[in-house]
Every structure is written in structure tokens, then in C-alpha cells.
C-alpha positions in Angstrom: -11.2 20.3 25.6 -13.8 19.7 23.1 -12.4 18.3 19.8 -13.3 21.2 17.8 -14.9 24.7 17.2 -17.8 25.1 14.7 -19.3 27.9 13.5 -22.6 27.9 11.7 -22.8 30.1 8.5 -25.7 31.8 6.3 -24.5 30.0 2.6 -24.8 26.3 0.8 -21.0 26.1 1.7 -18.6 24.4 4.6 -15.2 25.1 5.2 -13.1 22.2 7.1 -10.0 22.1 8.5 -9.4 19.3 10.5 -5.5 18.8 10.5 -4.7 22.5 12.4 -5.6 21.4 15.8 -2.0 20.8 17.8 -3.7 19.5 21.5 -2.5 16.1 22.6 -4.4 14.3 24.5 -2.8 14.0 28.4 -1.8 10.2 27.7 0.5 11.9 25.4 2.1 13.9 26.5 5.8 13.4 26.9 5.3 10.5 24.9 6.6 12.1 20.9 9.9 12.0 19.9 12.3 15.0 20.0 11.1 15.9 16.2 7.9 14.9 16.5 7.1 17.2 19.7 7.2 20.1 17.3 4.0 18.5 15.5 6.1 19.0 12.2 2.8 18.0 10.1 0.2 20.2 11.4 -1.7 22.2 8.8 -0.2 25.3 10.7 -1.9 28.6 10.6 -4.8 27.5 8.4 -7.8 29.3 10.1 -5.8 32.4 10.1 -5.3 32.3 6.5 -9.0 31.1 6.3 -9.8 34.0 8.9 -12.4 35.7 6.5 -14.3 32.7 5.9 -16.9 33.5 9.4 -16.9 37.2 7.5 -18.5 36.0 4.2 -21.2 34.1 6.2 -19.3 30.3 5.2 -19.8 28.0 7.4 -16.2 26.8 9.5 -15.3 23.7 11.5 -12.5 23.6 12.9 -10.5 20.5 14.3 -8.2 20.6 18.0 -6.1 17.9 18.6 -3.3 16.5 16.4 -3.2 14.4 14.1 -0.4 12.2 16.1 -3.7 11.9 18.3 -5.8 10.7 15.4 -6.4 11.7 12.1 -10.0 12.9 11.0 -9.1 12.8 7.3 -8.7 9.0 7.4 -11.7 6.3 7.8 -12.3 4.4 10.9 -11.0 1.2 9.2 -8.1 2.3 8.4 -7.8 1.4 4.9 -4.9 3.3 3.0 -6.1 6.0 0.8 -3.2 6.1 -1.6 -0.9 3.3 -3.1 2.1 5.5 -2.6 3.2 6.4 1.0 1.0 8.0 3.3 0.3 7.7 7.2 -2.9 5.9 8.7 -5.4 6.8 10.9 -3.0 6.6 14.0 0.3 7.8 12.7 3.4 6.3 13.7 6.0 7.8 11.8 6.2 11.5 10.2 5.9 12.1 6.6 9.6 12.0 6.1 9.6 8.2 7.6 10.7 9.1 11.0 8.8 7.8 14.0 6.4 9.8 16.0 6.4 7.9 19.6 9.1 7.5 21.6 10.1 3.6 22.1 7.5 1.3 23.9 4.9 4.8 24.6 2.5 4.4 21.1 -0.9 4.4 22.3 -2.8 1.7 23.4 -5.4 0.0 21.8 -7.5 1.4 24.3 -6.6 4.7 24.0 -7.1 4.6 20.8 -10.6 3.3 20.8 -11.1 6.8 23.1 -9.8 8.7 20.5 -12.4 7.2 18.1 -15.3 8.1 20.3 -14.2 11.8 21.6 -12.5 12.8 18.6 -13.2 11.4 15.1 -16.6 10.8 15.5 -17.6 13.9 17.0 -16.0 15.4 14.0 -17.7 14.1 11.5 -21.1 14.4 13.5 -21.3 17.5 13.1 -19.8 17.8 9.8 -22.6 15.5 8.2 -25.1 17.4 10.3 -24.2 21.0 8.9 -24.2 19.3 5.2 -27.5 17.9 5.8 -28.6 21.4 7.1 -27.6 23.4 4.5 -28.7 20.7 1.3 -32.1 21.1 3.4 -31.5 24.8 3.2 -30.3 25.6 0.2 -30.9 22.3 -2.1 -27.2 21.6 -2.6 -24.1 22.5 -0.9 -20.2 22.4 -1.1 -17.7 20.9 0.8 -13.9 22.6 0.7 -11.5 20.8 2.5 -8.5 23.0 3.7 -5.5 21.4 4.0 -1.1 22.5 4.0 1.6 20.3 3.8 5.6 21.4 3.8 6.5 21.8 -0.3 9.4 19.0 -0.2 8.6 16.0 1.4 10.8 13.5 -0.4 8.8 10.1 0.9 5.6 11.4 -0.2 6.4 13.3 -3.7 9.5 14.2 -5.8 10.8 17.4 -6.0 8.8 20.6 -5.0 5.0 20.2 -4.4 2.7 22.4 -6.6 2.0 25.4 -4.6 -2.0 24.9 -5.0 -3.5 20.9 -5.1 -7.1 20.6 -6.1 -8.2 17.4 -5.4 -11.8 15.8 -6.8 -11.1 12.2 -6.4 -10.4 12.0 -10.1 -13.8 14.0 -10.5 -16.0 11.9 -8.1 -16.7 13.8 -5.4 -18.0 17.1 -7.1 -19.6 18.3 -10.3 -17.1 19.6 -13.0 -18.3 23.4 -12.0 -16.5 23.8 -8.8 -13.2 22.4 -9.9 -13.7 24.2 -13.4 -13.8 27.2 -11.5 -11.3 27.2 -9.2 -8.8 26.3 -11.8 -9.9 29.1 -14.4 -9.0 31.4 -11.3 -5.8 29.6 -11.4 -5.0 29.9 -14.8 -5.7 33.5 -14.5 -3.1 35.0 -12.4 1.0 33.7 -12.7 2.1 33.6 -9.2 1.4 30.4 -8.1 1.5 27.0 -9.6 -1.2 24.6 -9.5 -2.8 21.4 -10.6 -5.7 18.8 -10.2 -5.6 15.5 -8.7 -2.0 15.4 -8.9 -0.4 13.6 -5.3 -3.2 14.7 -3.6 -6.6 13.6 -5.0 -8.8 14.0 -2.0 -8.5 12.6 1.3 -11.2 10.6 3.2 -13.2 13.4 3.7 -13.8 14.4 0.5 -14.3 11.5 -1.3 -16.7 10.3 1.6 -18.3 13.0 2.1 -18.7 14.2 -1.8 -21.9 12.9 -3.7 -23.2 15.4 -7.1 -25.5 13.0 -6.9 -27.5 14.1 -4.1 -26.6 17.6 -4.5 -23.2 17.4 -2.4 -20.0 18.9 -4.0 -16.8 18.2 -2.3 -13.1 19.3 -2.7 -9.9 19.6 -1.6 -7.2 22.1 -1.0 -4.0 21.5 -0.3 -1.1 24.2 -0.1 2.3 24.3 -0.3 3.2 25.8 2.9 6.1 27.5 1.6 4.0 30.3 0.2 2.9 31.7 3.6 4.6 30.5 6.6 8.0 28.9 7.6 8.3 25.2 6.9 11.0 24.8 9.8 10.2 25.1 13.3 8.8 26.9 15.2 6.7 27.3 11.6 6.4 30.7 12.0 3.4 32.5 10.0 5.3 34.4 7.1 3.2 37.9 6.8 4.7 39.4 4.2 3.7 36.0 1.5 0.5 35.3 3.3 -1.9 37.9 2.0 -1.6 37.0 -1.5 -2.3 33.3 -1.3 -5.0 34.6 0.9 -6.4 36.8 -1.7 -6.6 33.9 -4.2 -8.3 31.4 -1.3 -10.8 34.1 -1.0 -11.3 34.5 -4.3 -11.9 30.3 -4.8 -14.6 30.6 -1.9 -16.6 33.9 -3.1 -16.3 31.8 -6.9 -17.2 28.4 -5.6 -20.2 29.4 -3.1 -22.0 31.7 -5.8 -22.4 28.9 -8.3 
């Protein structure tokens, strides 16, 4: 299976979403535990919310296999992103602190060296060949980085997430414009919550990835998933909440790519 479906679009903007995939690799199968087989920390049902994305002429890439595989939003070293709790670029235990692998079956280092080569890096190939297409294109471009996570995750946060995280890496990896207007279409409508580089800053591939200085603007999303799907299993898509979150994630992508 090839680690990931990429669709080329017509404006100075790319869409990611590399935590949806849920394909495990054959070595591992059978090898997660009982709640770890439900891939409880997949970014569930993100290209269907981010279906209209191909429609506006955006480009979309689109990641396959798990995280529990590997994770593209982590570097290659391995260096922790965050001071607070987080998981690494091979997870080992969920985000609630339980363990992903069964006793005596986490990967081997060789495996895991395969999963560097025919996952990760293919990835980000082609991401950094699209953003060097459309800067050449368009002089500029912009970088959104879709992500979910369940709204209570005690280890990682307190209480209940803010339904909509924009992350900037504390204003590095984009100029103010993007995040200014993403948050004015925040302020202007009541139904969700919201706030800026609150938990959730900007994973690795947004503050790799983003440079204003060379005319690349990147940013994150993350969504509390309690907004459009289930957050128990089987994580069912919830249609009756989805198309208003939907509306405003349109609404930040038509804002965002006209600027």
C-alpha cells in the first residue's frame, strides 16, 4: 500500500493530514493491545470533514498507516516536541499512558528503520516537493496542518480541550495574517471555543516546515473531536454536529488561501 494519497491543487495552499491513516503494517498486525487495536488516537474522519478541500482547487495529502506504525508529525531524531507529555516518533503507549504493544511484540529496530524509509520520508518528499511547486508558482504558499484529538485526555491537558487549537509555534512558522484571520473568524461566530498556541503549538510539521521568511506560512489545526464524531469506539462520524464545524473549516481555508 503506498503510504499516502496526494492530490495536486490549482492555489498557493496545502492541506495535510497525516495522522487519519489507520493501515498497520503486516509485522503488526496482531501485535496491539486490546485498546490499542481500536487505534484510539487516529485523527478519525478528517478527510471527510476536509472533503471540499479537492473542490476549492487546494491542494490535499493525505497519510495511510497509523501512527502506532510511525508518526509523520514527529522528526526523524526523535526529539520531544513538548515539555509536557506527549508520544514519540514510535509510540509506545496511548495518550492516556496506556501501552500500545502487546508484551515482548514492539517493533524492532529494524522494522522501524523500514518504517523510516517507506513511510516518513515518502511523506514529507512529497510534501516539500508540492511547497516548493506552488512558492515557484505562486511566490508564497500556506501550509494548514489538519489534525483531531479526543476533548479530555487527562495526561496530556486538564479539563476539556478548546474545541478549535491554532497553533503558530508561538508565531514562528507563519506571518501574523493567517493566524489573524483565522481567529477574527473565530471571534465572530459563538459556537465553538477557541484559542492560539494554547497545548498545542504546532507539531513537527509545522514548525519545520513553516518559514515567512522565504514566503512559507504554516499552521496548525487541531479539533476537539467531540464536535463532530464519537470519541468512543467504534468513533463513529456524528452527522448531525459535523456540518457546522465544517462550515467554519471551510470558511478558515477560502479566508486563509485568498490572502
Amino acid at each position: 500500500m503506498t503510504p499516502y494519497t496526494f492530490t495536486p491543487g490549482n492555489l498557493p495552499l496545502l492541506v495535510s493530514i497525516p495522522h487519519a491513516g489507520t493501515q498497520l503494517p503486516p509485522e503488526l498486525q496482531g501485535t496491539l493491545t486490546a485498546e490499542a487495536a481500536s487505534l484510539p488516537d487516529t485523527d478519525w474522519h478528517l478527510p471527510v470533514l476536509y472533503d471540499f478541500v479537492k473542490e476549492m482547487g487546494a491542494s490535499l495529502l493525505v497519510g495511510h498507516y497509523s501512527r502506532f506504525a510511525i508518526d509523520l508529525n514527529r522528526p526523524l531524531d526523535d526529539q520531544p516536541l513538548y515539555t509536557t507529555a506527549t508520544t514519540g516518533l514510535f509510540p509506545e503507549t496511548l495518550f492516556n499512558g496506556e501501552p500500545v504493544f502487546q508484551p515482548g511484540k514492539t517493533p524492532t529496530d529494524n522494522l522501524r528503520q523500514r518504517y523510516k524509509q517507506e513511510i516518513w520520508q515518502p511523506y514529507h518528499q512529497q510534501l516539500e516537493l508540492e511547497l516548493e511547486r506552488l512558492t515557484a508558482k505562486f511566490g508564497y504558499v500556506v501550509l494548514y496542518d489538519a489534525h483531531s484529538i479526543a476533548s479530555v485526555i487527562p495526561r496530556l491537558f486538564e479539563g476539556r480541550l478548546p474545541d478549535i487549537n491554532i497553533g503558530t509555534h508561538d508565531g514562528k512558522s507563519c506571518a501574523p495574517a493567517y493566524a489573524d484571520a483565522i481567529t477574527q473568524m473565530c471571534a465572530a461566530q459563538e459556537k465553538f471555543t477557541w484559542v492560539v498556541n494554547g497545548r498545542f503549538k504546532g507539531g513537527y510539521i509545522t514548525r519545520h516546515y513553516g518559514d515567512p521568511a522565504r514566503q512559507r506560512h504554516a499552521i496548525q489545526i487541531e479539533l476537539a473531536q467531540v464536535n463532530y464524531m464519537a470519541e468512543q469506539p467504534p468513533f463513529d462520524l456524528d452527522t448531525q454536529k459535523a456540518p457546522a464545524l465544517q462550515s467554519l473549516l471551510r470558511q478558515f481555508l477560502t479566508g486563509i488561501s485568498a490572502r
